[in-house]
C-alpha positions as CSV (number, residue, x, y, z in Angstrom):
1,X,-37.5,163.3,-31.7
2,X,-39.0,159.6,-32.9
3,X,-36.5,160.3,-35.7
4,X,-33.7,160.5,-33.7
5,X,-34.0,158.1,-31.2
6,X,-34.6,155.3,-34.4
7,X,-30.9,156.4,-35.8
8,X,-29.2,155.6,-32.3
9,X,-31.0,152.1,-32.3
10,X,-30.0,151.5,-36.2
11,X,-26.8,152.8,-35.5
12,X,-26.5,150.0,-32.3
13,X,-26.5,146.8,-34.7
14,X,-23.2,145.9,-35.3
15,X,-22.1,142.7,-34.3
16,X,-20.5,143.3,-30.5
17,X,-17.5,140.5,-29.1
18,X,-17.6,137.9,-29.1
19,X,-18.0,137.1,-32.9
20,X,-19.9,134.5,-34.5
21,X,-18.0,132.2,-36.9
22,X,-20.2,130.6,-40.1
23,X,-18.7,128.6,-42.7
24,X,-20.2,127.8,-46.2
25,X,-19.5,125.8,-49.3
26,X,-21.2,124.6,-52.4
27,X,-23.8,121.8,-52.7
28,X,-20.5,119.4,-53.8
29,X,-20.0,119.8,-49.6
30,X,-23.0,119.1,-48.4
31,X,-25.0,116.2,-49.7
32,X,-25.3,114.8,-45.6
33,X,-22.0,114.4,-45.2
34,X,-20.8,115.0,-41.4
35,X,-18.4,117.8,-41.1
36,X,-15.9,117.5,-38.7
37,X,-15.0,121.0,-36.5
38,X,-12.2,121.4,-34.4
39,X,-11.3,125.3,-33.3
40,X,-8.8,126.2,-30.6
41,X,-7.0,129.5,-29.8
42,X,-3.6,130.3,-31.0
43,X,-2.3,129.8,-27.2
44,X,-3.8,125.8,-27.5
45,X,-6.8,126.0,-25.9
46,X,-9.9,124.2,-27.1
47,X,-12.8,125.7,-27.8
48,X,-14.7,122.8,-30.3
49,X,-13.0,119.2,-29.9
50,X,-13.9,117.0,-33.1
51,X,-17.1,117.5,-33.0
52,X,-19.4,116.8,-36.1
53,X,-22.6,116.7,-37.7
54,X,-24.3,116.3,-41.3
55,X,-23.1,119.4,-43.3
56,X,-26.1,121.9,-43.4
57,X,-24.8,125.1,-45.0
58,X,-24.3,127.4,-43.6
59,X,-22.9,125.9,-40.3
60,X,-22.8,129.1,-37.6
61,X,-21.2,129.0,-34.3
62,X,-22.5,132.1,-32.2
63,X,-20.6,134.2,-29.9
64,X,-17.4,132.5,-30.1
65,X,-14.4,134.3,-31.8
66,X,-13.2,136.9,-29.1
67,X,-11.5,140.0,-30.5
68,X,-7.6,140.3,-30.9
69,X,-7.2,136.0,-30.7
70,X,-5.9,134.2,-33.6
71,X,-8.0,130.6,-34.2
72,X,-6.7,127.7,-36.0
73,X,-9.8,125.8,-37.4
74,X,-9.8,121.8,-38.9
75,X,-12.3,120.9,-40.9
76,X,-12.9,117.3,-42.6
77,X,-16.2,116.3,-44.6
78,X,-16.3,112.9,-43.9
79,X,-17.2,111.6,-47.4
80,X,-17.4,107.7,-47.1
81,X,-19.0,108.1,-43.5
82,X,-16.6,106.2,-41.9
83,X,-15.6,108.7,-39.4
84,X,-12.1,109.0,-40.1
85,X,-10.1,111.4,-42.3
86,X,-8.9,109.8,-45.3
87,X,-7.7,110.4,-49.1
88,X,-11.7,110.1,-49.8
89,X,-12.3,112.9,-47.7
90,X,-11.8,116.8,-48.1
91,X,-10.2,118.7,-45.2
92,X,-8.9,122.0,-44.0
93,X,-6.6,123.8,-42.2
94,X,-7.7,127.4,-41.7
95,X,-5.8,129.9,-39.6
96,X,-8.3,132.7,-38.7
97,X,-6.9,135.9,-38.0
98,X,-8.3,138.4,-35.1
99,X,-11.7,139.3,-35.7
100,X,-13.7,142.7,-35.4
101,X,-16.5,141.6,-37.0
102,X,-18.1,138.2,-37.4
103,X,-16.1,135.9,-40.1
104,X,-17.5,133.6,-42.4
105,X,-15.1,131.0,-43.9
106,X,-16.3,129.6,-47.7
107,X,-15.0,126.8,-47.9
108,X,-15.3,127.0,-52.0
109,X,-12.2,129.5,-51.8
110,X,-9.8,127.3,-49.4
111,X,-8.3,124.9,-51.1
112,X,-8.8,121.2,-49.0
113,X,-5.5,120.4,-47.2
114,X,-4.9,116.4,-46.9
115,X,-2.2,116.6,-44.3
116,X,-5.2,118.3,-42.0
117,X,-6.1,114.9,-41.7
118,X,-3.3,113.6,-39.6
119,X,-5.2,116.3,-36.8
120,X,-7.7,113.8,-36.8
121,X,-5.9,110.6,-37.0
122,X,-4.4,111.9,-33.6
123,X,-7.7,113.1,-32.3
124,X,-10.6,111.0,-32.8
C-alpha cells in the first residue's frame, strides 16, 4: 500500500498553470550587466513593464505564463550601463507560444534583434 500511494504523489509533480518562464545565456550575457524584461500578453496587456536587474543566469519568473496565451517578451542587456537600448547593447524580441509546461528561453539560440530596441526607446 506504501508503494502505491508514493506512485500517485510522484506521479503529481508536473508543473500545474500557471507556468514559470526562465531564461538563460552564456557567461558573454552576464558579466553584471542589467537585463532589461518586458512581457505582455498577445491581447496588450502587461504583465512585467521594463523592469531590470544585473543578469544572474538563469533569470526565473514563477507562476506567470497562463496556458493557451501567446507572450511577446523584450529583452535588452544593457552593455554600457547607461540604461538605454543602443547599438552597444544586445536585445530580443521573442514571441512565446502557449505553454503546457514551463518554458525556458536560451538566449544563446535567439539571435539579438536591434530594432527590439526602439520598444525601449518608447518605454523607458
Amino acid at each position: 500500500m506504501r508503494n502505491a500511494l508514493l506512485l500517485v504523489l510522484v506521479g503529481c509533480t508536473s508543473p500545474q498553470p500557471p507556468y514559470d518562464l526562465t531564461y538563460d545565456g552564456a557567461s558573454s550575457y552576464a558579466g553584471g550587466y542589467d537585463l532589461h524584461t518586458h512581457l505582455a500578453r498577445a491581447d496588450g496587456s502587461v504583465l512585467i513593464t521594463n523592469e531590470w536587474a544585473p543578469f544572474e543566469r538563469p533569470v526565473t519568473y514563477g507562476d506567470i505564463l497562463d496556458p493557451n496565451v501567446t507572450y511577446t517578451l523584450l529583452l535588452f542587456l544593457d552593455r554600457n550601463a547607461d540604461s538605454n537600448c543602443t547599438s552597444a547593447d544586445s536585445a530580443w524580441q521573442i514571441t512565446l507560444t502557449p505553454a503546457s509546461d514551463d518554458v525556458t528561453v536560451d538566449l544563446d539560440r535567439i539571435t539579438p534583434i536591434p530594432a527590439a530596441c526602439d520598444f525601449f526607446a518608447l518605454h523607458p
